[in-house]
TORKOL-4160 file (C-alpha; in steps of 0.2 Angstrom, whole numbers, padded with zeros to 4 digits, m for minus):
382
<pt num="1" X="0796" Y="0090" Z="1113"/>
<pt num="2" X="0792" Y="0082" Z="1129"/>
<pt num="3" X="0792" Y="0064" Z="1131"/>
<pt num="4" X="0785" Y="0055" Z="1150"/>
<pt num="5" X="0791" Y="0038" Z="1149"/>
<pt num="6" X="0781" Y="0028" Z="1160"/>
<pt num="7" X="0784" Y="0007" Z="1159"/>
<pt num="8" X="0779" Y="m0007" Z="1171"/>
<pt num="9" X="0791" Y="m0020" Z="1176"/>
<pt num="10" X="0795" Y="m0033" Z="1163"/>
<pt num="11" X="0793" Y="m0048" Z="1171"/>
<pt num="12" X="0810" Y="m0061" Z="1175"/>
<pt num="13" X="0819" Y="m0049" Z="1165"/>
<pt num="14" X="0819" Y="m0029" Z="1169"/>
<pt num="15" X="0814" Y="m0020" Z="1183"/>
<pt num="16" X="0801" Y="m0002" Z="1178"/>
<pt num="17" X="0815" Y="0007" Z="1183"/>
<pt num="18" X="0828" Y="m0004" Z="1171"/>
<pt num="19" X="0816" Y="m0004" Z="1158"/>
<pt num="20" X="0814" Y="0016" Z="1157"/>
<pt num="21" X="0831" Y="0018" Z="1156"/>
<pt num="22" X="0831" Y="0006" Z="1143"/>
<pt num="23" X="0820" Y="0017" Z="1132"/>
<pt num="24" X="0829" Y="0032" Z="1137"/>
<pt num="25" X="0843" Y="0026" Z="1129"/>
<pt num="26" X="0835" Y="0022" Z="1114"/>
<pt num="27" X="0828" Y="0039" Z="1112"/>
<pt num="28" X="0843" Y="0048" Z="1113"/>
<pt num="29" X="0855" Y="0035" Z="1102"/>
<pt num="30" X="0840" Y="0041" Z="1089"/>
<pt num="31" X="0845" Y="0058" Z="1090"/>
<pt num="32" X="0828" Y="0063" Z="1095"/>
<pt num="33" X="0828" Y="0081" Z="1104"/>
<pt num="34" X="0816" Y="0078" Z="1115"/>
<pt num="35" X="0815" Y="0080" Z="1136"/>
<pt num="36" X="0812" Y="0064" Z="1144"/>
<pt num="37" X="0803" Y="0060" Z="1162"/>
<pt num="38" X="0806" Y="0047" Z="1167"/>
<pt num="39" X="0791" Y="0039" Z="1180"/>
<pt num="40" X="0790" Y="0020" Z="1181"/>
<pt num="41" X="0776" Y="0015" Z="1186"/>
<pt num="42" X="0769" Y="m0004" Z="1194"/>
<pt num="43" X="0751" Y="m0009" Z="1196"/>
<pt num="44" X="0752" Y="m0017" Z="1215"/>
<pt num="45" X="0761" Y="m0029" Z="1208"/>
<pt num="46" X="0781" Y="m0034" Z="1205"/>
<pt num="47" X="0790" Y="m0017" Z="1206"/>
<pt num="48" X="0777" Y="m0009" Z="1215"/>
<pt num="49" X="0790" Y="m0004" Z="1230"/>
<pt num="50" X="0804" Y="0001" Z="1216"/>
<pt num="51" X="0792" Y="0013" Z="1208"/>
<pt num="52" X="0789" Y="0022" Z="1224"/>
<pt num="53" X="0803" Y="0024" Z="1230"/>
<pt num="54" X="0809" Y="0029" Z="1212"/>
<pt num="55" X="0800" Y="0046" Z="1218"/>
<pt num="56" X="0809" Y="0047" Z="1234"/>
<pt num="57" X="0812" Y="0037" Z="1250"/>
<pt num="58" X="0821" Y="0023" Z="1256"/>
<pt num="59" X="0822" Y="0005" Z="1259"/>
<pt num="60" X="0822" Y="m0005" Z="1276"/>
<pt num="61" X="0829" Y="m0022" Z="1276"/>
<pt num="62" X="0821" Y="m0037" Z="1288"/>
<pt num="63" X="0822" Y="m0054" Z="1292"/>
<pt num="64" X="0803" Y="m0061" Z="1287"/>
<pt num="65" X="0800" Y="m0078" Z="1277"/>
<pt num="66" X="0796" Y="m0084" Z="1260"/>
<pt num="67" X="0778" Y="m0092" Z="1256"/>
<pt num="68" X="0784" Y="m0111" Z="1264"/>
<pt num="69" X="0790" Y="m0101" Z="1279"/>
<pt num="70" X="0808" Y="m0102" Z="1276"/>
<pt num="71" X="0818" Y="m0088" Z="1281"/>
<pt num="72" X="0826" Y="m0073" Z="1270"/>
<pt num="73" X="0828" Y="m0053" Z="1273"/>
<pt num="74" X="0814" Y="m0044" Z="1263"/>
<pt num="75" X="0811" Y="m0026" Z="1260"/>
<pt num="76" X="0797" Y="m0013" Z="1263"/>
<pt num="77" X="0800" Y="0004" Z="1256"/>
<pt num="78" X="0798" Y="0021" Z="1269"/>
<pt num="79" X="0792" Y="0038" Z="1259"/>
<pt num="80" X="0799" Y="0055" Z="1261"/>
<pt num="81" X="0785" Y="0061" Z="1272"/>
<pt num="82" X="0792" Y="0048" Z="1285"/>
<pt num="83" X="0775" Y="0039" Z="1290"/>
<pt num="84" X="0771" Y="0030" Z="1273"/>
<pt num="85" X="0776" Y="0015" Z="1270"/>
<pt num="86" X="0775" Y="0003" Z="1257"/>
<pt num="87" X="0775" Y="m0018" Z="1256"/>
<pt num="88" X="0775" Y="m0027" Z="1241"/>
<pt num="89" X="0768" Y="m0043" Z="1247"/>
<pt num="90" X="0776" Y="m0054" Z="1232"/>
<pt num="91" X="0794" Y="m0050" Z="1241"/>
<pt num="92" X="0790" Y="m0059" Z="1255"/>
<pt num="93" X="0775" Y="m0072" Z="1248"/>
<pt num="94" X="0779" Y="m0071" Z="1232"/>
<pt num="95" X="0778" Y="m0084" Z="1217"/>
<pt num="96" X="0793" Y="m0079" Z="1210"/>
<pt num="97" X="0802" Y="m0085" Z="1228"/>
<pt num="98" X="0798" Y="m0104" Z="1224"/>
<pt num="99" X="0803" Y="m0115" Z="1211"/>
<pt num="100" X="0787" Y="m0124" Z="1201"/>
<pt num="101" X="0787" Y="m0139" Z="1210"/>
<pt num="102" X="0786" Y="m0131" Z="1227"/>
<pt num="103" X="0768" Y="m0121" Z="1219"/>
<pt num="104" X="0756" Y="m0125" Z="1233"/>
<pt num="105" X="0743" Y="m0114" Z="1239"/>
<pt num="106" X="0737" Y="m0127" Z="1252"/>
<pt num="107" X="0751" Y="m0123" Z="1261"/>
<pt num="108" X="0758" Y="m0107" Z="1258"/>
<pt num="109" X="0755" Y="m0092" Z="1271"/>
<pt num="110" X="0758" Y="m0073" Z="1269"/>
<pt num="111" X="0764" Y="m0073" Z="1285"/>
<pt num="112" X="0780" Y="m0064" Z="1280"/>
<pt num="113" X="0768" Y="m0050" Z="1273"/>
<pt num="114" X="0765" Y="m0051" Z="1291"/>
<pt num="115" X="0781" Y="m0049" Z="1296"/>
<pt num="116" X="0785" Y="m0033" Z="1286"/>
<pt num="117" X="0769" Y="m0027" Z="1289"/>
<pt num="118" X="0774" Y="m0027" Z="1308"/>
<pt num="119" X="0792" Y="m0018" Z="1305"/>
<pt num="120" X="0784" Y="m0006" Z="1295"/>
<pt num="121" X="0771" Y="m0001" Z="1310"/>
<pt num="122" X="0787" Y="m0001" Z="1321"/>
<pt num="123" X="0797" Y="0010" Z="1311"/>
<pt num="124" X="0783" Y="0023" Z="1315"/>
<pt num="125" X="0773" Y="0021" Z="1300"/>
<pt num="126" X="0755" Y="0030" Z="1300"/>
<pt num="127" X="0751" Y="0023" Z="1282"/>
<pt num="128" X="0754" Y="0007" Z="1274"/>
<pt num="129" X="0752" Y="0005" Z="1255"/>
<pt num="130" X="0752" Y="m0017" Z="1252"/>
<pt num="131" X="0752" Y="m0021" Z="1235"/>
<pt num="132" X="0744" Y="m0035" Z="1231"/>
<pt num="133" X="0750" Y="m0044" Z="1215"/>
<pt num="134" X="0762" Y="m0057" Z="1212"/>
<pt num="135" X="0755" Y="m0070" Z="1226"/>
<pt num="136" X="0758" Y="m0088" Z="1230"/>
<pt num="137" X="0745" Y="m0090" Z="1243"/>
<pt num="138" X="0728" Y="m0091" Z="1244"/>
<pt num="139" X="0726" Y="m0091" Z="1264"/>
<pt num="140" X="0713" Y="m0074" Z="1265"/>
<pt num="141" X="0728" Y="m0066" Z="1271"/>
<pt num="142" X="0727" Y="m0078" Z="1287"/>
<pt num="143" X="0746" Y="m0082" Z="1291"/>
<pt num="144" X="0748" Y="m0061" Z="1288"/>
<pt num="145" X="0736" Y="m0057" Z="1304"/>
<pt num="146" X="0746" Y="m0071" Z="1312"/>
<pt num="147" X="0759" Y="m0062" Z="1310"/>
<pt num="148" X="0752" Y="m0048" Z="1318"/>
<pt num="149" X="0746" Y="m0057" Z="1333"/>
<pt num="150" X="0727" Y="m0063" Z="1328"/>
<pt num="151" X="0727" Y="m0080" Z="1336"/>
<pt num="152" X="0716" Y="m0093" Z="1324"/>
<pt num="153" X="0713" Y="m0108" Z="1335"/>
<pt num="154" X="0704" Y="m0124" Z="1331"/>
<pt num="155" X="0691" Y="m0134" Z="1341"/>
<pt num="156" X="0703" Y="m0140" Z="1353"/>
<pt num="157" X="0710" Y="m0120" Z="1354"/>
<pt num="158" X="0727" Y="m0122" Z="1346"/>
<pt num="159" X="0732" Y="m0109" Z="1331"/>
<pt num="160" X="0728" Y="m0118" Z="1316"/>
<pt num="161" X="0742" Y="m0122" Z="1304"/>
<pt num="162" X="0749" Y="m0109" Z="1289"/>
<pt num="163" X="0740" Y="m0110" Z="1271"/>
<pt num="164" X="0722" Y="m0112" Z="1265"/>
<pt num="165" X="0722" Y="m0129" Z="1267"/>
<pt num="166" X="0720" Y="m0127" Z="1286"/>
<pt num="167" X="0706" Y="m0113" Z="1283"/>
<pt num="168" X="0691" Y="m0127" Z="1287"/>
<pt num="169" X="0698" Y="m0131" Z="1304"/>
<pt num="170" X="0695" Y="m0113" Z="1312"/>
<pt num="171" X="0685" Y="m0113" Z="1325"/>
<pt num="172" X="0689" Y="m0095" Z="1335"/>
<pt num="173" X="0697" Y="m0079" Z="1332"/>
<pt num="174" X="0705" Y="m0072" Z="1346"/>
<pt num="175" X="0709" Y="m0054" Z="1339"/>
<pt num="176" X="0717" Y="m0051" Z="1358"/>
<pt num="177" X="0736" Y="m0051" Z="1353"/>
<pt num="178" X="0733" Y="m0039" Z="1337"/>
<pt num="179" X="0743" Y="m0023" Z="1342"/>
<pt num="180" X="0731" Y="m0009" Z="1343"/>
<pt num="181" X="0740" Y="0004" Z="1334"/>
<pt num="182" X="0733" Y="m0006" Z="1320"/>
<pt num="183" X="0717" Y="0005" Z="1323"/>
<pt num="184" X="0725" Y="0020" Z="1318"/>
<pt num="185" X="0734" Y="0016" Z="1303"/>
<pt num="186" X="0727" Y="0020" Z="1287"/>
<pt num="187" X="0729" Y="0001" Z="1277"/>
<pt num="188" X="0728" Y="0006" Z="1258"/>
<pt num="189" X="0725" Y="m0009" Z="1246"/>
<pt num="190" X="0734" Y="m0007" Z="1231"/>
<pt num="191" X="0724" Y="m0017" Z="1219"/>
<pt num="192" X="0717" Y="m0017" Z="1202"/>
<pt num="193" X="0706" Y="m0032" Z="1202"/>
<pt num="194" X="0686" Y="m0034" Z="1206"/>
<pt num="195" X="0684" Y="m0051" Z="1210"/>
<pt num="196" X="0676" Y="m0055" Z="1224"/>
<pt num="197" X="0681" Y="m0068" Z="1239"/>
<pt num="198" X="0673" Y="m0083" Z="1234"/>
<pt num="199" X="0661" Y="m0090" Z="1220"/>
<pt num="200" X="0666" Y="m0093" Z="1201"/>
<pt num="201" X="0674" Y="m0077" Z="1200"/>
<pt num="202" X="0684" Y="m0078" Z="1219"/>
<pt num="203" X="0700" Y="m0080" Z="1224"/>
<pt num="204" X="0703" Y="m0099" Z="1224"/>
<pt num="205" X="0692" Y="m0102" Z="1206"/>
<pt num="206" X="0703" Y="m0089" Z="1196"/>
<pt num="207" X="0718" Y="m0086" Z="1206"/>
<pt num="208" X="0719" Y="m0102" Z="1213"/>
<pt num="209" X="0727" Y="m0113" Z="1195"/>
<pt num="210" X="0741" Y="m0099" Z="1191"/>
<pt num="211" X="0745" Y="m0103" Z="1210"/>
<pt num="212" X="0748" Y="m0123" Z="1206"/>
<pt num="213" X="0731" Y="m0129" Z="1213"/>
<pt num="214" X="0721" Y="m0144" Z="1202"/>
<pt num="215" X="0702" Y="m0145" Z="1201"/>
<pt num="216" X="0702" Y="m0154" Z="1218"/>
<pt num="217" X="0713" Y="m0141" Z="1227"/>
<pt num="218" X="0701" Y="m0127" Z="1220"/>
<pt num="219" X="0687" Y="m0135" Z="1229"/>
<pt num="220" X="0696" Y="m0137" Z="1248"/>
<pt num="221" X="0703" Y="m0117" Z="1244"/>
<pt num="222" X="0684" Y="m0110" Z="1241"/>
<pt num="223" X="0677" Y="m0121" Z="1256"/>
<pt num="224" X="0691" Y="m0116" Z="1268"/>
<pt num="225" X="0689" Y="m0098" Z="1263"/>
<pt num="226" X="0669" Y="m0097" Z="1264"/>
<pt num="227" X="0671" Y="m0105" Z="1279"/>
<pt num="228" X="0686" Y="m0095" Z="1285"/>
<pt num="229" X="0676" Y="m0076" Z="1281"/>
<pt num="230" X="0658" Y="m0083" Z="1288"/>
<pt num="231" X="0666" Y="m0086" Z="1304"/>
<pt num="232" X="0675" Y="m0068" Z="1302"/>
<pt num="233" X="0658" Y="m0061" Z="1298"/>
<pt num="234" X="0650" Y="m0069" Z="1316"/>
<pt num="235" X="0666" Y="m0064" Z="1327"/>
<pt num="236" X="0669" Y="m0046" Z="1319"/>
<pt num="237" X="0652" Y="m0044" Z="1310"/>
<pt num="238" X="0659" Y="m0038" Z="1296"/>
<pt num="239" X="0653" Y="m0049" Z="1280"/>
<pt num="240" X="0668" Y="m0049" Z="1266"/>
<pt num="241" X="0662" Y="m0064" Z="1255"/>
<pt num="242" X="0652" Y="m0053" Z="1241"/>
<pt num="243" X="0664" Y="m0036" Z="1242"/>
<pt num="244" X="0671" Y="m0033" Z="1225"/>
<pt num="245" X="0690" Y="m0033" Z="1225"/>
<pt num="246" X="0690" Y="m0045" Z="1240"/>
<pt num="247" X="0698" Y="m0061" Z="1228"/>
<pt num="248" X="0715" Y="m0052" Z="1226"/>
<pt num="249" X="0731" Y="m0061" Z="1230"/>
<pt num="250" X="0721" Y="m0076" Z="1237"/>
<pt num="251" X="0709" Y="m0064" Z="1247"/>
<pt num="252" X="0721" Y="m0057" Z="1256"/>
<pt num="253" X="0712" Y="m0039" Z="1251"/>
<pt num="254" X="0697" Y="m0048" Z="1261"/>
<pt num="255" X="0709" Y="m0052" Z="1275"/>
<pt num="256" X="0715" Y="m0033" Z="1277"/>
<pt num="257" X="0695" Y="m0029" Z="1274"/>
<pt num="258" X="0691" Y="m0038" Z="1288"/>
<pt num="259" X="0704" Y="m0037" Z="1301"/>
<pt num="260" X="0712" Y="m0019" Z="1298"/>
<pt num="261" X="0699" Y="m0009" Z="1291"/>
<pt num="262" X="0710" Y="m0008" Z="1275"/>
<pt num="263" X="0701" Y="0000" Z="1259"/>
<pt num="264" X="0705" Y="m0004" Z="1239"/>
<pt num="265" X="0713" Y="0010" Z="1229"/>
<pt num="266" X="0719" Y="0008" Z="1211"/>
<pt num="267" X="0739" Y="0001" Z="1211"/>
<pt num="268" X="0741" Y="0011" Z="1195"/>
<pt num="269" X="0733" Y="0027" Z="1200"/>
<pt num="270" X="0740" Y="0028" Z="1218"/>
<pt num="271" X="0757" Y="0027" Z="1210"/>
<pt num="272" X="0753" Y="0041" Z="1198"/>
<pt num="273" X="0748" Y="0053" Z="1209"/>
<pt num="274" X="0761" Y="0051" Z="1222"/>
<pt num="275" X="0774" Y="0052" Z="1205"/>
<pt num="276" X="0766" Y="0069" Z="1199"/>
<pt num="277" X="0759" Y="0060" Z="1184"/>
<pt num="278" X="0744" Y="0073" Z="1178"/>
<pt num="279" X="0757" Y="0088" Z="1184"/>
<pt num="280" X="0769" Y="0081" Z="1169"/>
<pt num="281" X="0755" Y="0078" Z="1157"/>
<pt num="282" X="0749" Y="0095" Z="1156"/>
<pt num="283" X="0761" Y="0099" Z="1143"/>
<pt num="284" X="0769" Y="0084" Z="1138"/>
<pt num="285" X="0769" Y="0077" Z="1120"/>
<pt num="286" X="0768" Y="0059" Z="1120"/>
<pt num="287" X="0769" Y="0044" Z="1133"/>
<pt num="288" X="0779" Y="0029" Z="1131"/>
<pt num="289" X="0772" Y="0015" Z="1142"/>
<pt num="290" X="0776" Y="m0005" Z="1143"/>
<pt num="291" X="0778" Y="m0020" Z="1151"/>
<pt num="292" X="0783" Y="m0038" Z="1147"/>
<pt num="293" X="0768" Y="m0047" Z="1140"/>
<pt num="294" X="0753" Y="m0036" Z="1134"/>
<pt num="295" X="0736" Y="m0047" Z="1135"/>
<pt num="296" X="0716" Y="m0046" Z="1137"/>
<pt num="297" X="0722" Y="m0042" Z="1158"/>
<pt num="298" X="0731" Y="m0027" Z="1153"/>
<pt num="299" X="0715" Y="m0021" Z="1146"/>
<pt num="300" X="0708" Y="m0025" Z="1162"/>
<pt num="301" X="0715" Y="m0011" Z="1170"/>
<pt num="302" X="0734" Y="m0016" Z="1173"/>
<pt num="303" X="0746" Y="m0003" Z="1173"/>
<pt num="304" X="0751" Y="0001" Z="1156"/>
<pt num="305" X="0731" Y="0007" Z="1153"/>
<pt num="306" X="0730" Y="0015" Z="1167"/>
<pt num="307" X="0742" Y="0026" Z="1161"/>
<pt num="308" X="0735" Y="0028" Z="1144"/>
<pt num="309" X="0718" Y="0032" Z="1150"/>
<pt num="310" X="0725" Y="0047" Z="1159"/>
<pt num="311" X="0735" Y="0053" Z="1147"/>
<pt num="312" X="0721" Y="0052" Z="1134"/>
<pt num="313" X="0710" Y="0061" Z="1144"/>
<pt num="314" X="0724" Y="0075" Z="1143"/>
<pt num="315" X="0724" Y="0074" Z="1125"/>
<pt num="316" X="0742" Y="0066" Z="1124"/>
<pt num="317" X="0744" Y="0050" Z="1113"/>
<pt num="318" X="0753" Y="0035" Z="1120"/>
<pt num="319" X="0763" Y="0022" Z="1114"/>
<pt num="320" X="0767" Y="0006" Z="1121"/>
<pt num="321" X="0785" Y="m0007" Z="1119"/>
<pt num="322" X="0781" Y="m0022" Z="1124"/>
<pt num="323" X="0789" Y="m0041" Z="1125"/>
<pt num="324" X="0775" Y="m0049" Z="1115"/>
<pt num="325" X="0756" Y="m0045" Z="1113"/>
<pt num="326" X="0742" Y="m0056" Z="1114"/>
<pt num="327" X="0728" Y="m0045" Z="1113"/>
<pt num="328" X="0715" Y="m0038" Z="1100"/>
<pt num="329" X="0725" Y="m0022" Z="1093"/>
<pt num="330" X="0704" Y="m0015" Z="1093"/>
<pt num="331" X="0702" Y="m0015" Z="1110"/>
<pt num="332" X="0718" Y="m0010" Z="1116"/>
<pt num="333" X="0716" Y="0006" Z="1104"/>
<pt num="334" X="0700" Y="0008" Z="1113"/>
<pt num="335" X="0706" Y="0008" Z="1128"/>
<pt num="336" X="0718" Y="0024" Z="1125"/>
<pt num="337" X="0735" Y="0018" Z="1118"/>
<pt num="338" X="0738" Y="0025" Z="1100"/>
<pt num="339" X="0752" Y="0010" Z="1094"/>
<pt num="340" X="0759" Y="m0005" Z="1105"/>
<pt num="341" X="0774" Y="m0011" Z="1096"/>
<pt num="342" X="0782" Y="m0027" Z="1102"/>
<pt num="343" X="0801" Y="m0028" Z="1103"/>
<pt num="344" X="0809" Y="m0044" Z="1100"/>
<pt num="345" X="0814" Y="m0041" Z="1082"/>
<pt num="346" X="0810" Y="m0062" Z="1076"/>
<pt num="347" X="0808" Y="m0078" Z="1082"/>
<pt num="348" X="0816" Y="m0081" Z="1097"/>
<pt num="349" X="0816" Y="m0094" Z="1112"/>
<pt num="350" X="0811" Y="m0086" Z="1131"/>
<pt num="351" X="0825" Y="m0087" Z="1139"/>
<pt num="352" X="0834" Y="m0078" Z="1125"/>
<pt num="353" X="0821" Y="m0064" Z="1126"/>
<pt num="354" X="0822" Y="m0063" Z="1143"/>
<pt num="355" X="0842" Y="m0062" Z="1144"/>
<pt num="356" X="0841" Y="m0047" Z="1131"/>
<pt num="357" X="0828" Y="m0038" Z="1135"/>
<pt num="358" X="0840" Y="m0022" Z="1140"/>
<pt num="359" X="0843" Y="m0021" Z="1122"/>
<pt num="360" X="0828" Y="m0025" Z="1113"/>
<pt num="361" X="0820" Y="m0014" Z="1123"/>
<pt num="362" X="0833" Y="0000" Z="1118"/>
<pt num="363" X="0832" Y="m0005" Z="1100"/>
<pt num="364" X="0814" Y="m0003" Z="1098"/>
<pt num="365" X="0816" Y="0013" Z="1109"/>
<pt num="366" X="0828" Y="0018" Z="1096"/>
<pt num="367" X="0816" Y="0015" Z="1079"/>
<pt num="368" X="0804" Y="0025" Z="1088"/>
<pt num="369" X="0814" Y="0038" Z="1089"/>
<pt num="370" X="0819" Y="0038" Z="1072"/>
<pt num="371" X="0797" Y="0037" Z="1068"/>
<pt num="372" X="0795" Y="0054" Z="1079"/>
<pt num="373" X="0809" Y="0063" Z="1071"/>
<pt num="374" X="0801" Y="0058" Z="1052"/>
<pt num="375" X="0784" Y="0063" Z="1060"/>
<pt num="376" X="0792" Y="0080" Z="1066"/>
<pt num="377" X="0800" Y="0082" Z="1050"/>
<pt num="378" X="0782" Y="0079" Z="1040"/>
<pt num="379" X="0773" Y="0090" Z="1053"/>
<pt num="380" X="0784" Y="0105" Z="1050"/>
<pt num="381" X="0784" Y="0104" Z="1032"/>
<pt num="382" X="0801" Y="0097" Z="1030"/>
């Protein structure tokens, strides 16, 4: 029997790596004979760097700063081939880097995207993966071509401050200062959501309330960036409003649009195929897939079903070990995954669940086990 176990991160609590180990245990305290493959897998979002580099590569450490602009070392992630690199934009302009009282998307900036975005074109990069989820911001990536030398001055030609708040005040671009090896790099958008920049599905509507921004701040945040991209589209001429996909991570996919010729790819299936994903499938016997909390925007296309989908289409069931589920068991069967079976084994306060995650994860790893080897034993006549 060949098992690929293929989890996403679980969020505040296990890493994809951590939590495919985690079942990996499980399966063998089972007793289960079975091969196990172990690919963890992220969607753009958090882990996105750890799961590819969990194929090979290595980290570069650099000083950047958080989403308030204070400074800490951040990582961006260099492949095997030596000329791809990967940002996960939430290490450097992350929520997870502010406490909730600092939530503020007036005023915070990827311009420490920016910065590793820069190192990794220094370090001799030729391709740069930027995974989009986990974002504090909704600035249209503004402080990020900053960062990179794109001037953004106001009537009276000084740069305009960091965050969308300052958005309504640009006046000019003065792409000048934008280092042109940026022309020649292939920017890859790793991103699983369609939203567009702006309007009742855009970037500052949906994204802009999981970022800490009232009624009132959702209306400054939408005006700053239609104003923002239409004076993008008259300097540039390349109109980003509309484009599907644009809304992610505060429009920072329209940013990278706009600026760097940057093009949206599926988060979940990039890090499948650079992981050898369909190469396993072709004679595997089941997936085991995860993440922390399992809800209608897995079905969305989050990493779990991306996974599914493929493996379905192979003719493999998969099975998912999640931290809770908050979504119609129907649908999720429709979208390709055979059982999702949450871990915590009662009722249980967050924190708690959180702290032991390791081992409920294993534990439930552990009973599905046991479930495979009756399932053998029934399939063999025993």
């Amino acid at each position: 029997m060949k098992i690929l176990i293929a989890p996403g991160a679980f969020k505040h609590s296990l890493s994809a790596t951590a939590a495919a180990d985690a079942i990996a245990r499980g399966l063998q305290r089972s007793c289960l004979d079975a091969e196990q493959v172990l690919l963890p897998i992220a969607d753009g979002g958090n882990g996105t760097l750890d799961a590819f580099l969990a194929g090979g590569g290595e980290q570069v450490s650099v000083p950047t700063v958080d989403p308030l602009g204070r400074p800490l070392r951040a990582a961006f992630g260099l492949l095997t081939d030596g000329e791809t690199a990967v940002i996960e934009m939430a290490l450097a302009s992350g929520l997870e880097l502010l406490r909730p009282g600092e939530l503020n998307p007036l005023v915070t900036t990827t311009y420490g995207t920016g910065l590793l975005m820069q190192a990794a074109l220094k370090a001799g990069a030729k391709r740069v993966i930027v995974g989009m989820g986990g974002s504090a911001t909704v600035d249209g990536g503004a402080g990020c071509l900053q960062a990179l030398g794109v001037r953004l001055l106001d009537a009276y030609g000084q740069d305009i401050p960091r965050g969308g708040n300052a958005l309504s005040n640009l006046y000019t671009i003065d792409t000048a200062g934008l280092d042109p090896r940026w022309r020649e790099i292939d920017v890859i958008i790793a991103s699983d959501v369609d939203n567009p920049t702006v309007g009742e599905r855009g970037a500052a509507a949906v994204f802009g309330p999981q970022k800490g921004a009232g009624p009132h701040e959702v209306r400054i945040l939408e005006g700053g960036l239609r104003h923002f991209f239409t004076k993008v589209r008259d300097r540039l001429g390349v109109d980003v409003l509309e484009v599907p996909g644009g809304g992610a991570a505060g429009a920072f996919s329209a940013g990278l649009m706009a600026f760097l010729g940057g093009r949206i790819e599926s988060g979940i299936d990039l890090i499948l195929q650079q992981r050898g994903f369909d190469r396993h499938l072709r004679d595997a016997d089941l997936v085991i897939t995860g993440e922390g909390r399992m809800d209608e925007q897995t079905i969305g296309g989050k990493g779990p079903i991306g996974v599914a989908r493929r493996a379905r289409e192979a003719g493999v069931p998969t099975v998912a070990l999640v931290g809770s589920l908050n979504a119609d068991d129907t649908l999720l069967h429709k979208a390709g995954l055979q059982a999702v079976l949450p871990i915590v084994t009662g009722p249980m306060a967050l924190d708690e669940a959180l702290r032991r995650a390791p081992e409920l994860l294993e534990r439930a790893a552990q009973r599905l086990g046991y479930v495979l080897l009756i399932t053998r034993g029934v399939s063999s006549g025993k």
